[in-house]
C-alpha positions in Angstrom: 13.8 -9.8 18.2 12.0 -12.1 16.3 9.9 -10.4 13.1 6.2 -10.6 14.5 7.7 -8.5 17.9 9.3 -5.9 15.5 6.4 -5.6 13.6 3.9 -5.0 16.7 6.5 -2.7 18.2 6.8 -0.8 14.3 3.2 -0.5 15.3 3.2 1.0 18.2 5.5 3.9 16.6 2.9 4.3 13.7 -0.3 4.6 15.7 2.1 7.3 17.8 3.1 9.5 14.8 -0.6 9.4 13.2 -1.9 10.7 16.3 0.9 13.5 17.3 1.6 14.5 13.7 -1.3 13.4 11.3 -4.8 14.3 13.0 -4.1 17.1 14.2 -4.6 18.5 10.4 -6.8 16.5 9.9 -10.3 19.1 8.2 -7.7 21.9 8.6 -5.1 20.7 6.3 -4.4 22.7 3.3 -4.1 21.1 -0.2 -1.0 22.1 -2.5 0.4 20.4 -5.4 3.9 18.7 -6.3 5.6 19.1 -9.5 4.1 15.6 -10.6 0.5 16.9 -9.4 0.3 14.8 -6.4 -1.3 16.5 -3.0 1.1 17.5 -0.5 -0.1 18.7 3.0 2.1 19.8 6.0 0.6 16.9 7.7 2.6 14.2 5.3 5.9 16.5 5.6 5.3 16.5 10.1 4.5 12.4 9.3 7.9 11.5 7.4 10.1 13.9 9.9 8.3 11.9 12.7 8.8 8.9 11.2 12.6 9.5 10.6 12.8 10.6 14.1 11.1 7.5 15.8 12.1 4.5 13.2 15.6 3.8 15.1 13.4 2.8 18.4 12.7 -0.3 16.0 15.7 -0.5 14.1 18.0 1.3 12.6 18.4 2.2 8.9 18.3 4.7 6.2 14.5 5.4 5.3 13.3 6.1 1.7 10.3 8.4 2.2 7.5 9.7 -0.8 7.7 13.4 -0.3 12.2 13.1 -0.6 13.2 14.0 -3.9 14.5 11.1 -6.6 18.2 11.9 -5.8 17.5 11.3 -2.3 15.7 8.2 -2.3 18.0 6.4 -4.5 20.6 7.5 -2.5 18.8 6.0 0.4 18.3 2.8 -1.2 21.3 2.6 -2.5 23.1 2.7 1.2 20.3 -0.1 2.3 21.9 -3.2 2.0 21.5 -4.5 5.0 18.0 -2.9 5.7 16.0 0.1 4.6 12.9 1.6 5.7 10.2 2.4 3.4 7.3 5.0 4.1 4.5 6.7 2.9 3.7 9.3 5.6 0.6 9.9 4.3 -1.6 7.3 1.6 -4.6 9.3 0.2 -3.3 12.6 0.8 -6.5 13.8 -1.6 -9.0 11.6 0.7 -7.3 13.0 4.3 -7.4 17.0 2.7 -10.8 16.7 1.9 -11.8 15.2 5.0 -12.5 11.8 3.6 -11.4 9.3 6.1 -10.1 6.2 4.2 -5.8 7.0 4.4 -3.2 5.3 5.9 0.2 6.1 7.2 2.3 2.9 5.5 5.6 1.6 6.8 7.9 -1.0 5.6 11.4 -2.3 6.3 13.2 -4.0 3.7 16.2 -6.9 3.6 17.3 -7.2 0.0 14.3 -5.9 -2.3 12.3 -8.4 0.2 9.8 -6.7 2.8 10.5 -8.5 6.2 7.6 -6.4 8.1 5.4 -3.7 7.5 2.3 -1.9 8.9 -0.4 0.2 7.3 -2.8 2.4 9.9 -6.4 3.9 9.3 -6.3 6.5 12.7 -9.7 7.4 11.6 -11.1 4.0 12.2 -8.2 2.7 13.9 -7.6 -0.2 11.8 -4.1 -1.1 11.8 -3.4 -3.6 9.1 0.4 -5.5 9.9 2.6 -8.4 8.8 5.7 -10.1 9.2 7.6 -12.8 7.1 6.4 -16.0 7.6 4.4 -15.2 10.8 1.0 -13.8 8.6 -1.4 -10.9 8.5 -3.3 -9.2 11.3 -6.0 -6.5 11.5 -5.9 -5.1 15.3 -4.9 -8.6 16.3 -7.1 -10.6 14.6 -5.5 -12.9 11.7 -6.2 -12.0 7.8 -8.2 -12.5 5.8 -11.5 -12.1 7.6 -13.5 -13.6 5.5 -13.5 -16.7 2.0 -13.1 -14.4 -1.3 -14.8 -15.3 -4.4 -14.0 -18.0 -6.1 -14.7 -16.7 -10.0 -14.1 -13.2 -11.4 -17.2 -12.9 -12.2 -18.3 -12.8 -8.5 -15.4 -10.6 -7.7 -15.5 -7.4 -5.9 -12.7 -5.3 -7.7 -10.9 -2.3 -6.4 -9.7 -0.8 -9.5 -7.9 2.9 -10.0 -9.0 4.0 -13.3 -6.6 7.3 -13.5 -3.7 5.6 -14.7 -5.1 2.2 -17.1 -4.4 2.8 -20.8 -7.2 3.7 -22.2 -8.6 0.8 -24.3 -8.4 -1.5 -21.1 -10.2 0.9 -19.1 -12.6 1.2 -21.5 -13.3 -2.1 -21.4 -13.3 -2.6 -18.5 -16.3 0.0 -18.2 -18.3 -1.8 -21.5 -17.5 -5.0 -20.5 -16.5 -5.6 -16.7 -15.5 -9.0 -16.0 -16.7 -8.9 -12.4 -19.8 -8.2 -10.2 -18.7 -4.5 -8.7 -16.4 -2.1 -8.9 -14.8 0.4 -5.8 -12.4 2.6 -5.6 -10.9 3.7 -2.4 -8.5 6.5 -2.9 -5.7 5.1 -0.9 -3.2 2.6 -2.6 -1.9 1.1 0.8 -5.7 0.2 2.4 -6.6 -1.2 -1.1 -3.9 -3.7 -0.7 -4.8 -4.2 2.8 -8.7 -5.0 1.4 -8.0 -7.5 -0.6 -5.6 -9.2 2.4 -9.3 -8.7 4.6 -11.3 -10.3 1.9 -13.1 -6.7 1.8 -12.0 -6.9 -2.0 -11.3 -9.8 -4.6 -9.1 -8.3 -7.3 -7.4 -5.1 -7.8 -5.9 -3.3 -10.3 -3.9 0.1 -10.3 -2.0 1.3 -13.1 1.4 2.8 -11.7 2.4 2.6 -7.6 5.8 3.4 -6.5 7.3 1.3 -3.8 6.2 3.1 -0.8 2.6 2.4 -2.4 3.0 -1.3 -1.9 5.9 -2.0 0.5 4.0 -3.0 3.4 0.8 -3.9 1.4 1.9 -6.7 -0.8 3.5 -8.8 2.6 0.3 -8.2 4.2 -1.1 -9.5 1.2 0.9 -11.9 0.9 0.8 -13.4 4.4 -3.2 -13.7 3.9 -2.8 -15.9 1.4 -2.7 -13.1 -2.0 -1.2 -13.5 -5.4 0.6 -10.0 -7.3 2.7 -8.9 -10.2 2.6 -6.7 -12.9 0.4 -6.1 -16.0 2.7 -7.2 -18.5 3.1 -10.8 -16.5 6.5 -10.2 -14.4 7.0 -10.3 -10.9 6.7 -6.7 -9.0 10.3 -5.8 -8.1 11.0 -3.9 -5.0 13.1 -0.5 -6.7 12.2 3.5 -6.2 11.7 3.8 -9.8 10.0 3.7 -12.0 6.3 3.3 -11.2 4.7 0.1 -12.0 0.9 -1.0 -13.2 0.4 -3.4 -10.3 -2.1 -6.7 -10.8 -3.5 -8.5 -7.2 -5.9 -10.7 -6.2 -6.6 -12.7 -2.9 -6.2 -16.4 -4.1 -3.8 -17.8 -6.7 -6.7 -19.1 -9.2 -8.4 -15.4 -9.2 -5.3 -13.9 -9.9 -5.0 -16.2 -13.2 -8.3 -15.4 -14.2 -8.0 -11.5 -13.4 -4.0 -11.7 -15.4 -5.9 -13.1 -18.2 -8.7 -10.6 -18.3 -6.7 -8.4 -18.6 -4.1 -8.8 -20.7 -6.2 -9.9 -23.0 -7.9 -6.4 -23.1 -5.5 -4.2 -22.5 
């Protein structure tokens, strides 16, 4: 089955589980805390066992999920190698507990550290955001990104999450921003997807783990996107650790945003 077909059948499966196992809690959900004080609901623990229960309709593989613990993940990943899913059941568990409606359920499947297709769903405004290698991004069918982005920082509309930035760059980047405006979305997996739209320019989020940006950077990607890391380097696929991930929606933005940056960290 060629990777487009898998990825609009993968799809199919997500749009399924959001509705059967996610909004259903959704403005009844109750809020509780991991160890690393990340929200956990029972709505992203019914989303990952649906997930693992429906993924072999598309393919089979061992699936590395956010709320497993670190033993079980790289044990996942480690018996991959031909294939592994990637999910986060729920992206902006905060946002979907306190009834904000900006989070995503977030699917990838991986070949060798390399994401081959991947979706990302809003069910609250049914926006599902999907990619496959070498066939490019779509939004409900329609092919990413939506619209030109800007073509200097300093027009740039920049999704940035502040909580984890070392200090003296986020202060900076309060005192001095280099662009025109500033958002922040809550949900790691639609910000990725924004800047595929052209809803964003830049972006900037100081540590995602790979189910935070499995699916997203393709999608990205496919629409044309440029990503890596802080310190320069590519961003690796791996469970651990987290990284500070840099993105932007054209090569020459993403030169200009690296540079920023690392020259005010």
């Amino acid at each position: 089955m060629p990777l487009l077909a898998r990825a609009r059948a993968l799809e199919s499966v997500v749009r399924d589980v959001a509705r059967e196992a996610i909004m259903p809690y959704f403005l009844r959900a109750v809020r509780e805390y991991k160890a690393d004080g990340s929200s956990l609901t029972d709505a992203d623990q019914a989303s990952q066992q649906a997930l693992v229960a429906r993924l072999p309709e598309v393919l089979s593989a061992p699936v590395i999920g956010e709320e497993m613990t670190p033993e079980q993940q790289m044990e996942c990943w480690n018996a991959g190698q031909e294939g592994v899913w990637c999910i986060d059941p729920i992206d902006g568990t905060t946002n979907f507990s306190n009834g904000v409606p900006l989070f995503a359920v977030s699917v990838a499947f991986l070949v060798g550290g390399e994401t081959q297709f991947g979706v990302v769903y809003n069910p609250t405004t049914d926006e599902s955001f999907y990619a496959a290698r070498g066939a490019g991004a779509w939004l409900n069918g329609q092919r990413l990104p939506l619209r030109s982005s800007a073509t200097r920082l300093a027009y740039s509309v920049a999704g940035i999450d502040f909580k984890r930035i070392p200090n003296k760059l986020a202060a900076n980047l309060v005192m001095t921003p280099p662009y025109y405006s500033q958002r922040n979305f809550g949900s790691s997996a639609l910000e990725w997807c924004f800047v595929a739209a052209g809803r964003l320019d830049v972006y900037l989020h100081g540590g995602q783990a790979l189910w935070d940006y499995a699916a997203g950077r393709l999608i990205l990607e496919e629409a044309g996107g440029v990503y890596g890391v802080l310190d320069g380097g590519p961003l690796e696929a791996a469970p651990l650790p987290k990284r500070a991930v840099v993105i932007a929606s054209n090569p020459a933005l993403y030169g200009e945003w690296l540079g920023w940056l690392q020259a005010h960290r």
